[in-house]
N, C-alpha and C positions, 0 to 999 in steps of 0.2 A: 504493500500500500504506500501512496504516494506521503509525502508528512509535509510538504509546502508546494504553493504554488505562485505566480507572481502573474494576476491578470490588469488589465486596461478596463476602468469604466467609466465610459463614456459621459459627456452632458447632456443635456434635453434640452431645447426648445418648444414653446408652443403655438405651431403656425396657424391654430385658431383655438379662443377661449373664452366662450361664453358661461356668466355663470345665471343658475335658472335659482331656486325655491329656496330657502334655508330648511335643513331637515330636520326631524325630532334628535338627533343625536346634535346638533348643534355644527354639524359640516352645510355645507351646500351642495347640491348635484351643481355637478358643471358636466360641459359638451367642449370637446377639448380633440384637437389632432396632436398627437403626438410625435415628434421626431428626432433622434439622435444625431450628436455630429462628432469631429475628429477632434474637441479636446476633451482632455481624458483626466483623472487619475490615477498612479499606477498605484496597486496593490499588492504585498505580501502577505498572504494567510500561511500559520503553519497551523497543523496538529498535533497535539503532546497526549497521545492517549495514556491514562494512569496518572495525569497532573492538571486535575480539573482546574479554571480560570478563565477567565475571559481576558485578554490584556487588550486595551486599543491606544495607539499612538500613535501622531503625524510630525511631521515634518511644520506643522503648525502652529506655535504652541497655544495658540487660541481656542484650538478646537476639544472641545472633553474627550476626555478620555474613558476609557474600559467601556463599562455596560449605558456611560450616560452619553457614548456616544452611538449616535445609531448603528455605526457597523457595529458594534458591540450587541447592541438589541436583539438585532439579527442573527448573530450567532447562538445568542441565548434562545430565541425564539426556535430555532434550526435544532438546537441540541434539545431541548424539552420536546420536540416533535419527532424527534426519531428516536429519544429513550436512551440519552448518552449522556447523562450527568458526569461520565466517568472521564470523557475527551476534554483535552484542556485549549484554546484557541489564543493564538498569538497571530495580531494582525496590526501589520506598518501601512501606512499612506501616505505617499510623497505628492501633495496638494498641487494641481496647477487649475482645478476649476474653484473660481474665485467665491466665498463663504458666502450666505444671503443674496447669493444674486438672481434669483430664477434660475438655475439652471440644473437645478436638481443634483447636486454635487455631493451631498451628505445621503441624499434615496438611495444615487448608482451608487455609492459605497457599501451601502447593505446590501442590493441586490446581489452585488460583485462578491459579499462577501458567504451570502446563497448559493450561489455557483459554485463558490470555488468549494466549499466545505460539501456539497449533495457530491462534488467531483472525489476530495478528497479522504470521504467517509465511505464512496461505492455506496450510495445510497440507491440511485438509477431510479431515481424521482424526475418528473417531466417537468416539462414550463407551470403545467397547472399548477401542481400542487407547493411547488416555488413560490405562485403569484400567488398564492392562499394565502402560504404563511408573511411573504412580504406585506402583506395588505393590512396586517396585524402591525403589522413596524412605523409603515408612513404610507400618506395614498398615491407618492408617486414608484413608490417599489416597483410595484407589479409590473406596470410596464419596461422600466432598467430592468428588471432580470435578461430580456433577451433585447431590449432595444429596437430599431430600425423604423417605423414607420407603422400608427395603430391611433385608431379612435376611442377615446378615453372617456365614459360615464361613470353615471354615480358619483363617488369622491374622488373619479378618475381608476380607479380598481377593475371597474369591467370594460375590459379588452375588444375593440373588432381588430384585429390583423388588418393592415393595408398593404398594397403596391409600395415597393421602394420609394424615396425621389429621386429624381432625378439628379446626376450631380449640376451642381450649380455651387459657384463660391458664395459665401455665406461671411459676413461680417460681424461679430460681436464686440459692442462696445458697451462696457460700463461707469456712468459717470461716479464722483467721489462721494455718494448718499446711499444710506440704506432706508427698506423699505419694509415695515415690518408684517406679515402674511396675515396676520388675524386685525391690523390696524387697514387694509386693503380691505378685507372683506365687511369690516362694521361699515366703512364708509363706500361703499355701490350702494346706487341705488335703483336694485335690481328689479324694482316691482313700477319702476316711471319710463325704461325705455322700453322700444320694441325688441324682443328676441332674436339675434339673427340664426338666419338660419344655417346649418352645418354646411359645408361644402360639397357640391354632388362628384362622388369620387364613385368608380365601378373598379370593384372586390379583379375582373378580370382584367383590368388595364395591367401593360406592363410595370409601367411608373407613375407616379403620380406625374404630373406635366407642373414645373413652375408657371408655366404662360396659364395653365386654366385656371390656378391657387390662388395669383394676384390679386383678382379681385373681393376671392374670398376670406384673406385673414381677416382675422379682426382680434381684437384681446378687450374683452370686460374692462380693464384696470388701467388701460392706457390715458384716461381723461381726468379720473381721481388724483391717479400716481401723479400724473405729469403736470396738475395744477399747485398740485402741491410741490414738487419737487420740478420746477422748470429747466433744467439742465437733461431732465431725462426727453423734454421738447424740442429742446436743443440737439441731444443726439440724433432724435429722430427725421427732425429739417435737414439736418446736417448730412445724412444716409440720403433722405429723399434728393434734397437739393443738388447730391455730389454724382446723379443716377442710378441710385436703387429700383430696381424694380419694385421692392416693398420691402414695408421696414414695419416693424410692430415692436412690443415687449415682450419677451418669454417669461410665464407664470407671473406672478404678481411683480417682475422688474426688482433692480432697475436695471437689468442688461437689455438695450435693445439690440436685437438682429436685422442686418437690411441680405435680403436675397439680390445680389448684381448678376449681370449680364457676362461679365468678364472680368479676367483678374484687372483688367488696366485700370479699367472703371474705378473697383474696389478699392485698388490703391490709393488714387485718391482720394476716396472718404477717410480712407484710413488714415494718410499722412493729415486729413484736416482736423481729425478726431485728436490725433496723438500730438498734434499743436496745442490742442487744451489741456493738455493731460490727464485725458480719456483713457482707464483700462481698454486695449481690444485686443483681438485675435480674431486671426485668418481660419475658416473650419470649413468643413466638406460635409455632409450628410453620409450618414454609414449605415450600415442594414443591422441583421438582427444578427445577435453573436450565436455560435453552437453553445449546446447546454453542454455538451463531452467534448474531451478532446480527441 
């Protein structure tokens, strides 16, 4: 049996995100496209069978550690569901998706760190039952366990599989403010506008098409966020203005992504971005990762 592994987990964006009803547990259903891209995480998970423990540490030091960090969670969650109080789990994180930003960087660390440990316990459990226990951790788990392109209900928990996208270079930038998820959600005011509607995508397309997405993103939080926080209005003139195809916020911001046409294009938002001293990176959209190796 294998006793460490060292995988990549990815970021998310959200190329559309509506939120609908507040529910009895106190979440909101949201209608959400989900999609991975090419900055990452990397990860070291070991296993110490006979030296029970959860250890978690980055490369961070901001970020909690052991069980109060979500990769932490997750292993605990992972161990109490396969009946191994007896395996002890050691996992490093060398950070390069930036903390609070939308970009799901503390989920794909759990996801990644379900992977690795169903890999390295020969468990030979599927995506399901993965996204089960993820879904217990945080609600964007589920979909990081395998990543690539998927339509997100409920608290984002239930899954439709989509078409890849297409590649197309992808711009993240995020400005110097945070934005806190549950300070987003008190202030929509989700019951004054109209709902838009999900994007019409066919399950048989090869790829999703950027040309037919265009005009469908949209994000719930980009009018709250950015009234309050006007630099994240700023990023997003800045993407349009510099030829974005589209630009929006991924999850509650403040990272915006603008989809360009070309690297050349790109670059120049990017050098106008990095004139203000705008976090950004260059990323690509990536499919869904294998569960085995």
């Amino acid at each position: 049996m294998e006793r460490a592994l060292t995988l990549e987990s990815p970021a998310k964006i959200n190329l559309f995100l509506e939120v609908l009803e507040r529910r009895s547990d106190g979440y909101h259903e949201i209608d959400t496209l989900f999609q991975t891209v090419s900055l990452s995480d990397t990860l070291e998970v070991e296993v110490a069978p006979g030296r029970p423990g959860i250890e978690v540490a980055a490369d961070d030091p901001s970020l909690p550690r052991d069980e109060e960090n979500l990769a932490g969670r997750a292993a605990r969650a992972l161990l109490d569901e396969a009946g191994r109080p007896d395996v002890g789990v050691r996992v490093r994180i060398a950070k390069r998706i930036p903390v609070g930003a939308g970009l799901g960087g503390g989920s794909g660390d759990a996801a990644t760190v379900l992977v690795a440990l169903a890999r390295l316990l020969d468990l030979g459990w599927g995506a399901g039952r993965l996204e089960e226990i993820g879904a217990r951790v945080g609600s964007d788990v589920p979909f990081l366990v395998r990543g690539g392109s998927a339509r997100g209900r409920g608290r984002g928990e239930r899954l439709t599989r989509l078409p890849p996208l297409e590649a197309a270079p992808i711009l993240l930038a995020k400005p110097p403010v945070s934005v806190s998820t549950r300070w987003a959600y008190d202030n929509l005011r989700t019951g004054l506008t109209p709902r838009k509607p999900f994007p019409k995508i066919a399950a048989a397309d090869a790829s999703l098409r950027v040309s037919e997405l265009v005009g469908s993103m949209w994000n719930a939080f980009v009018e709250p966020v950015a009234d309050v926080h006007p630099s994240v209005r700023e990023v997003l003139g800045a993407m349009l203005g510099r030829g974005a195809l589209a630009a929006s916020l991924t999850g509650t911001g403040p990272t915006v992504f603008g989809i360009f046409a070309d690297e050349s294009t790109l670059g120049d938002a990017e050098r106008d971005l990095r004139s203000k001293s705008f976090w950004s990176a260059r990323v690509v959209p990536t499919g869904e990762r294998p569960l085995r190796s």
